[in-house]
C-alpha positions as CSV (number, residue, x, y, z in Angstrom):
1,X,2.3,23.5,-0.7
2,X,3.1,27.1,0.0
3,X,1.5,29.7,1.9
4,X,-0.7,30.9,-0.3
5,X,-1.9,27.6,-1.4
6,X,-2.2,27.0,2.4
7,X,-4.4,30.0,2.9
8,X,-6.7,29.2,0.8
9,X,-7.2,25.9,1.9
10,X,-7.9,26.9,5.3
11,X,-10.1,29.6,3.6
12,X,-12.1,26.7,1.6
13,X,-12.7,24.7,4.9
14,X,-13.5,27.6,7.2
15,X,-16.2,28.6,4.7
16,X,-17.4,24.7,4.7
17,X,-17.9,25.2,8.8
18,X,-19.4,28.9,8.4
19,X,-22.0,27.8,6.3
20,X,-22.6,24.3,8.8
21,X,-22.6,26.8,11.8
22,X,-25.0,29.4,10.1
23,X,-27.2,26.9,8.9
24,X,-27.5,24.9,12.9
25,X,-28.0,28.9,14.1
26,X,-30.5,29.8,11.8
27,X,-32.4,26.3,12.1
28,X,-32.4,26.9,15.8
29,X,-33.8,29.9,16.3
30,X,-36.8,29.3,13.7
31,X,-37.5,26.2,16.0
32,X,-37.6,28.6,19.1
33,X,-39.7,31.1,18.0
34,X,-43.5,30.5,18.9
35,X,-45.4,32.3,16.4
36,X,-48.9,31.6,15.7
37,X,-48.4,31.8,12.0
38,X,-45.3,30.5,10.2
39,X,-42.8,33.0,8.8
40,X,-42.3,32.0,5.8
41,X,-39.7,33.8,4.5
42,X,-38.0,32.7,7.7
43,X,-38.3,29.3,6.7
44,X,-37.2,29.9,3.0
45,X,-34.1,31.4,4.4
46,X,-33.5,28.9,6.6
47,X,-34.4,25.9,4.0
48,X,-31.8,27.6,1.4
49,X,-28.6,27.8,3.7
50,X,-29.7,24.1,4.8
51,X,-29.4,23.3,0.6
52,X,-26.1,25.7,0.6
53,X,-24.9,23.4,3.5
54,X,-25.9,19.8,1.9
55,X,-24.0,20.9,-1.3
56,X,-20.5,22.0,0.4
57,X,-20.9,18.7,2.9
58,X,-21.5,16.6,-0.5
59,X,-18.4,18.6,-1.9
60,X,-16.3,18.5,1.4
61,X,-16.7,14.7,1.5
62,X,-16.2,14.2,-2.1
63,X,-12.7,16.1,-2.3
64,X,-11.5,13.7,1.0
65,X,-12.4,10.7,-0.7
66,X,-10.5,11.6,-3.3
67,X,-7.6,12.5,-1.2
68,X,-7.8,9.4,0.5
69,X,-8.1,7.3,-3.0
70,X,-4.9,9.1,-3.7
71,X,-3.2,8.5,-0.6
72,X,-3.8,4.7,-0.9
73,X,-2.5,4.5,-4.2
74,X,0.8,6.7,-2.8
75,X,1.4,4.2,0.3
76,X,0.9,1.2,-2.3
77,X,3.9,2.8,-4.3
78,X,6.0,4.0,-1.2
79,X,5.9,0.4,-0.1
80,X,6.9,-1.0,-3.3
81,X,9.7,1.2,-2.8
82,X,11.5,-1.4,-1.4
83,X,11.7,-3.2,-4.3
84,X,15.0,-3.0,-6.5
85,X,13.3,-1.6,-9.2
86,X,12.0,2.4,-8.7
87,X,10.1,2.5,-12.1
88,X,7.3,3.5,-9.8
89,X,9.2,6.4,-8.6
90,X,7.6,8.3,-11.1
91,X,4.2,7.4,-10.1
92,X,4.8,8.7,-6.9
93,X,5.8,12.1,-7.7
94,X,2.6,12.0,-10.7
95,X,0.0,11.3,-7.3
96,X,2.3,13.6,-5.0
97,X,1.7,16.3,-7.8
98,X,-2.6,15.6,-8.2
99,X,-2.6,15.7,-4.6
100,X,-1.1,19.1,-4.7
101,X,-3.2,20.5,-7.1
102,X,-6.3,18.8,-5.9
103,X,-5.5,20.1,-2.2
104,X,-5.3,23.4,-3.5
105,X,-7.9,23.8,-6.0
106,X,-10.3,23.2,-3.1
């Protein structure tokens, strides 16, 4: 992967934990205020960047499973490795190359 690919990873999963932080921020201080009425454009606000946050934690989790389905299948291969015959060989760098392009399409 290079840098730039590696960039906007990062960029993918710091935007993921902005959005978790801002949503547990926003949550809190609507629970500490003590109003006699309820703001509720406060607790629109707060209600959409809990949605936001569900939908990147449901993408987050979907893109590691995948990863990890991925993974699997490589260490199945690499261990066949061992084998005389390297047909497989290609597989390997077919998954190596989806992993790539799934890791940075994130």
């Amino acid at each position: 992967m290079n840098r730039i690919e590696r960039t906007q990873e990062q960029s993918r999963g710091r935007g993921y934990l902005r959005c978790l932080s801002k949503a547990m921020d926003r949550t809190h201080q609507l629970l500490r205020e003590d109003e006699a009425a309820p703001d509720y454009e406060k607790i629109h606000s707060v209600k959409s960047i809990l949605y936001a946050t569900i939908e990147q934690a449901g993408m987050e989790s979907e893109r590691l499973i995948s990863a990890q389905e991925l993974l699997r299948e490589l260490l199945t291969l690499v261990t066949l490795q061992a084998d005389p015959f390297r047909s497989e060989r290609y597989e390997v760098l077919k998954i190596l190359e989806e992993l790539r392009m799934h890791h940075s399409s994130r």
